[in-house]
C-alpha positions as CSV (number, residue, x, y, z in Angstrom):
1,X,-18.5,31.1,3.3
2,X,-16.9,29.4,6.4
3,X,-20.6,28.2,7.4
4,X,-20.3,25.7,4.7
5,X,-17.5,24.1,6.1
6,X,-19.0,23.8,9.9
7,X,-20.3,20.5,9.1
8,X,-16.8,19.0,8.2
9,X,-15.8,20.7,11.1
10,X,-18.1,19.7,13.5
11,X,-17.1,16.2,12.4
12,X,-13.4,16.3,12.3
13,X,-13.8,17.4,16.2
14,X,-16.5,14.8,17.2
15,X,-14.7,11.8,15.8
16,X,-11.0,12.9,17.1
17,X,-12.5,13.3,20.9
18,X,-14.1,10.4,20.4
19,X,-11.1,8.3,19.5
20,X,-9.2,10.1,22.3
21,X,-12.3,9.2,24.9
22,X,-12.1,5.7,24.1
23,X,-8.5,5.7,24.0
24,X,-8.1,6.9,27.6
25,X,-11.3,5.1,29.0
26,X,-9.2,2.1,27.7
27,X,-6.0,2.8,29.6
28,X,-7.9,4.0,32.4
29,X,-10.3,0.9,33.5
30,X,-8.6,-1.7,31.2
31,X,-6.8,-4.7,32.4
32,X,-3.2,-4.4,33.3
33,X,-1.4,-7.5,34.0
34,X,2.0,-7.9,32.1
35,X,3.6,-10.9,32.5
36,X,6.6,-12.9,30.6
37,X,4.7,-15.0,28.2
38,X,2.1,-11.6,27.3
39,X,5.2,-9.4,26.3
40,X,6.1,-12.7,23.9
41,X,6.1,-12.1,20.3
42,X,2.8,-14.1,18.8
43,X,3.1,-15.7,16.2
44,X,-0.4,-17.6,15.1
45,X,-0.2,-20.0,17.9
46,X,3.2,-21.0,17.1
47,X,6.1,-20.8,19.5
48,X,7.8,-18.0,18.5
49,X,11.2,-18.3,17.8
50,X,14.3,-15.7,17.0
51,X,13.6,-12.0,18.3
52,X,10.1,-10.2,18.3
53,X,12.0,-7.3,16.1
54,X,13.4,-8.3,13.4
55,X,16.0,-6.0,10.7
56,X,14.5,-5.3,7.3
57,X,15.7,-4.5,4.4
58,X,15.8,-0.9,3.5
59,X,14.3,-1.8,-0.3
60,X,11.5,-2.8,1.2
61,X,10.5,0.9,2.5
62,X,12.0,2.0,-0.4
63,X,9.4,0.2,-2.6
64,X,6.8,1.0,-0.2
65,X,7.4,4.9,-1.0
66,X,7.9,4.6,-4.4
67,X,4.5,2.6,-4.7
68,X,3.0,5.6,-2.6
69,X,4.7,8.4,-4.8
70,X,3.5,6.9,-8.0
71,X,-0.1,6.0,-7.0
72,X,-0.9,9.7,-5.8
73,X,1.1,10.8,-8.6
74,X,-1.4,8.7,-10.8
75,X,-4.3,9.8,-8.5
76,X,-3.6,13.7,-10.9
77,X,-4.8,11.9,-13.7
78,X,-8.8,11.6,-12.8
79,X,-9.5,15.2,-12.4
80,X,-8.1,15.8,-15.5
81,X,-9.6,13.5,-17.5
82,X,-13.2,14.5,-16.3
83,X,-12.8,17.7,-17.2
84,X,-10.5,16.9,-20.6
85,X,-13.5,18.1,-23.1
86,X,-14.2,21.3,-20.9
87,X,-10.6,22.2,-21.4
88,X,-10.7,21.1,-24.9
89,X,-13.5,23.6,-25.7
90,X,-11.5,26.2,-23.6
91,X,-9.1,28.7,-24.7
92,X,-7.1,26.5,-22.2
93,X,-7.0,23.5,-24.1
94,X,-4.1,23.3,-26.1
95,X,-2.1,25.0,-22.8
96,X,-3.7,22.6,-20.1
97,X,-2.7,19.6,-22.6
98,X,0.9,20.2,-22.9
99,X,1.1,20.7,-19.1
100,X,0.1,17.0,-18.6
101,X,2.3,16.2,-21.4
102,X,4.7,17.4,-19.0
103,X,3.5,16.2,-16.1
104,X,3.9,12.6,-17.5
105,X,7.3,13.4,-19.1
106,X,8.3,14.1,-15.3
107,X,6.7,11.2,-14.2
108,X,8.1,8.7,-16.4
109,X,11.7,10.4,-16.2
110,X,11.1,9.8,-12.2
111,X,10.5,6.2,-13.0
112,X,13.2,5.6,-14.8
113,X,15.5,6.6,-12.6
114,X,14.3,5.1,-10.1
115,X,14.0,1.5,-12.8
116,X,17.9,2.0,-13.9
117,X,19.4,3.0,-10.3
118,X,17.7,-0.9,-9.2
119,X,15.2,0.9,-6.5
120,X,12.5,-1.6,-8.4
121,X,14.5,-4.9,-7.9
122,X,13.3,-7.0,-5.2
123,X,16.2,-9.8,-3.9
């Protein structure tokens, strides 16, 4: 059984030592020359003005994870719809139905509360 998965394996470890080899053959023989104006902030050719680093607003992250919650959230949805008539003709059917019935109960009641406590609003 775990021959089957020695491809994916095989795989997983070639392309993480090869991102570590080219990491360190970068740091190792790249150029190293820091100066003032190479640790400047670029800004499409522009001269940069204000700090590189600049505060942002917690709603954006906020909306950022909400975006990521929902999607993957919604992602549940396309296994379940392949296999709908399977579970249909099941003894399963009725059971496996309500379950996403409550799945999107939960997910709406989620959105909602996140739509009424102003986690949506962008200002």
């Amino acid at each position: 059984m775990f021959l089957e998965y020695l491809p994916i394996a095989v795989l997983i470890f070639l392309s993480t030592g090869l991102a570590a080899l080219v990491v360190i053959l970068g740091h190792l023989f790249g150029p190293r020359r820091p100066t003032k104006a190479k640790s400047l902030p670029y800004e499409s050719g522009m001269n940069p003005y204000g700090p590189g680093t600049r505060r942002m607003s917690v709603r954006f992250y906020l909306i950022a994870v909400l975006f990521i919650l929902f999607d993957i959230e919604i992602i549940f949805f396309l296994p379940w719809a392949v296999v709908l008539r399977d579970f249909i003709a099941n003894s399963l059917g009725l059971f496996a139905l309500l379950e996403m019935f409550v799945f999107i109960a939960i997910l709406l009641v989620g959105y909602v509360y996140a739509w009424k406590k102003g986690a949506l609003e962008w200002e």
